[in-house]
C-alpha positions as a LaTeX table, in Angstrom:
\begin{tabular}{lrrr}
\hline
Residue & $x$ (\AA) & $y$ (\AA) & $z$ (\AA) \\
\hline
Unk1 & 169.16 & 85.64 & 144.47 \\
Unk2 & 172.28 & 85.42 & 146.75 \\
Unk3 & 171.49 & 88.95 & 147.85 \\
Unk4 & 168.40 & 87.88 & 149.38 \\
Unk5 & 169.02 & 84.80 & 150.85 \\
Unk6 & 172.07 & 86.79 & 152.68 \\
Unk7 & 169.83 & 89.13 & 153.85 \\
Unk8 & 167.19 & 85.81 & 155.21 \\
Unk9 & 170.66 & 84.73 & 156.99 \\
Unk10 & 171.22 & 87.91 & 158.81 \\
Unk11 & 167.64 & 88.71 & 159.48 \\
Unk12 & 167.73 & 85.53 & 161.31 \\
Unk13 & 171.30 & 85.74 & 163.34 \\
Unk14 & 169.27 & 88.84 & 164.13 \\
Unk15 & 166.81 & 87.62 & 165.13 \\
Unk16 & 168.44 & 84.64 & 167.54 \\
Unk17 & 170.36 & 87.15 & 168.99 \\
Unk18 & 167.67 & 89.26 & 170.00 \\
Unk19 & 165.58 & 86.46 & 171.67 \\
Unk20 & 168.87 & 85.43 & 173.44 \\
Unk21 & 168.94 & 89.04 & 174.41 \\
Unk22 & 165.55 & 89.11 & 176.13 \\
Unk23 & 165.73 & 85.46 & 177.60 \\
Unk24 & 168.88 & 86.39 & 179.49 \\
Unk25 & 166.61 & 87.82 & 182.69 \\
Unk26 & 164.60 & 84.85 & 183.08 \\
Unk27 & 166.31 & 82.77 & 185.70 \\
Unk28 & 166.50 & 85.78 & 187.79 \\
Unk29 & 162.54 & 85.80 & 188.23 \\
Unk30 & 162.90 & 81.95 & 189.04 \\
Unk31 & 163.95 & 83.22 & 192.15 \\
Unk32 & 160.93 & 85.58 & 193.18 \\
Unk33 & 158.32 & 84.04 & 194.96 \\
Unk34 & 155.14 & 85.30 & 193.53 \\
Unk35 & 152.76 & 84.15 & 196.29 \\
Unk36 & 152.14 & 87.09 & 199.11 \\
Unk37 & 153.24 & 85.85 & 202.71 \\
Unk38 & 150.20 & 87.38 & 204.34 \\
Unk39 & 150.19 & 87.06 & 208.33 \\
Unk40 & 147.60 & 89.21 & 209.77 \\
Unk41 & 144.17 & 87.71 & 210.14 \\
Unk42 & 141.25 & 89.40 & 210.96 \\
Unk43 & 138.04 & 88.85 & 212.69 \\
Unk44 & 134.39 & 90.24 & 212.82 \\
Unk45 & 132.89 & 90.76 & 215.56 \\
Unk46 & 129.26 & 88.56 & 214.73 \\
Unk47 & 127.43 & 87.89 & 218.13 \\
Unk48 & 125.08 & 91.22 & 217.56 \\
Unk49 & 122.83 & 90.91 & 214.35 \\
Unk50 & 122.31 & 94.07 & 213.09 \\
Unk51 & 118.68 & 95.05 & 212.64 \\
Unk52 & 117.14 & 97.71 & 210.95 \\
Unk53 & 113.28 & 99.03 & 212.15 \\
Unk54 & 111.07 & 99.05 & 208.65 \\
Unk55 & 110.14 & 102.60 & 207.76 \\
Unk56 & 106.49 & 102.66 & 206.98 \\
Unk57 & 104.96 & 105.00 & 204.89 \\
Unk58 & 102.03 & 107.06 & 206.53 \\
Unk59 & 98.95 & 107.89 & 205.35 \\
Unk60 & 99.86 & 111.52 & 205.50 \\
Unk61 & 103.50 & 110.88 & 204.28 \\
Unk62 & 101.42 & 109.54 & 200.89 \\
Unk63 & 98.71 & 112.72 & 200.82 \\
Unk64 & 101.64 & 115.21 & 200.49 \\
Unk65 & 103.28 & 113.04 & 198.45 \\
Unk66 & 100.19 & 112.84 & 195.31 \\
Unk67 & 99.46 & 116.34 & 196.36 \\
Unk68 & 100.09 & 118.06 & 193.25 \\
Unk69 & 98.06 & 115.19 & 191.47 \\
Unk70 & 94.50 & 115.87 & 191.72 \\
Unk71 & 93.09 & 113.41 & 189.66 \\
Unk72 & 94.50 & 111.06 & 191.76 \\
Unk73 & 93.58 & 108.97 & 194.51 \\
Unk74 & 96.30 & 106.43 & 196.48 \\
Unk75 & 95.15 & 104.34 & 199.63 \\
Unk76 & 97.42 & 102.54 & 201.70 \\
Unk77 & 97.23 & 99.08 & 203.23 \\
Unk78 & 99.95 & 96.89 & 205.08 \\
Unk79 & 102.74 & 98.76 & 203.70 \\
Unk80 & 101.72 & 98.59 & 200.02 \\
Unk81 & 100.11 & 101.50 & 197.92 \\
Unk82 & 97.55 & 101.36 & 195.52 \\
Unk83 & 97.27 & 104.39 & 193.39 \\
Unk84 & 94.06 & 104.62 & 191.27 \\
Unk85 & 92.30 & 107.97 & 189.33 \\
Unk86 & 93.31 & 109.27 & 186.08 \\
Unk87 & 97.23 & 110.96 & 185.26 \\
Unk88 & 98.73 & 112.29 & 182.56 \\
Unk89 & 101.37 & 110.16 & 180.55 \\
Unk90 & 103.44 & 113.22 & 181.24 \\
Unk91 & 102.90 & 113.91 & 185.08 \\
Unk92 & 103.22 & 109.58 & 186.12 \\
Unk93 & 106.85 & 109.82 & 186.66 \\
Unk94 & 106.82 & 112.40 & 188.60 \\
Unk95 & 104.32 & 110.39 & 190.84 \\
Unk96 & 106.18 & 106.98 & 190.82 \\
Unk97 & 109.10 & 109.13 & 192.01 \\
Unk98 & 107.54 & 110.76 & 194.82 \\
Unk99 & 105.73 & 107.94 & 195.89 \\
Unk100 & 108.79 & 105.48 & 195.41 \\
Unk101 & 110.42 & 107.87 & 197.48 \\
Unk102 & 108.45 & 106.41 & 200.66 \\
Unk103 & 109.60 & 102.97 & 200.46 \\
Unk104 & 107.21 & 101.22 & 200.43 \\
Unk105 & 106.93 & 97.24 & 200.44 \\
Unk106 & 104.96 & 97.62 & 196.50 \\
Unk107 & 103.48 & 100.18 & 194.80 \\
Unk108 & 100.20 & 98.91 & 192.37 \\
Unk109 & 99.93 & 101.40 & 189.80 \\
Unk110 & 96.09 & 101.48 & 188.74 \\
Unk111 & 96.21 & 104.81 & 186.90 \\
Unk112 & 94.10 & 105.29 & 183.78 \\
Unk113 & 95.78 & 108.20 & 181.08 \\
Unk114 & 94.10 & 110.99 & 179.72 \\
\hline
\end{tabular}
């Protein structure tokens, strides 16, 4: 019984000495600001809006573009395509890819599968 509560007493003058150990840095980083003293300020340039021309998609942009899809037919109208005809389940992402490919403002998919 006395051996262990020596060993408690030891374990904690261990202990204490340990955290008085790793305490003893602390008023050193009192003295280190830790905000940045940033100077430089920068501007941008906004008086010029950048614009970018829309790319439409042409009609012959789309024909080589379902080319390799015969069974189907895509028409194109403002900017948006409407594919229609009948695809394979296997062959419509290849379409969606080359037609996404375009641009354009919405593609309406009105395929029917084998």
């Amino acid at each position: 019984m006395t051996l262990r509560i020596l060993k408690g007493t030891l374990l904690l003058i261990l202990s204490a000495g340990l955290l008085d150990l790793s305490c003893k840095g602390r008023e050193k980083d009192k003295d280190i600001d830790a905000t940045p003293n940033i100077d430089t300020v920068s501007t941008v340039d906004t008086s010029a809006p950048v614009t970018t021309a829309p790319e439409t998609v042409t009609e012959a942009q789309l024909r080589d573009a379902t080319k390799d899809f015969p069974g189907v037919t895509a028409t194109l109208n403002n900017g948006e395509v409407t594919l229609t005809g009948i695809i394979s389940r296997d062959d419509l992402p290849r379409l969606m890819q080359s037609v996404q490919a375009l641009n354009p403002k919405k593609v309406n998919n009105n395929l029917t599968f084998k």
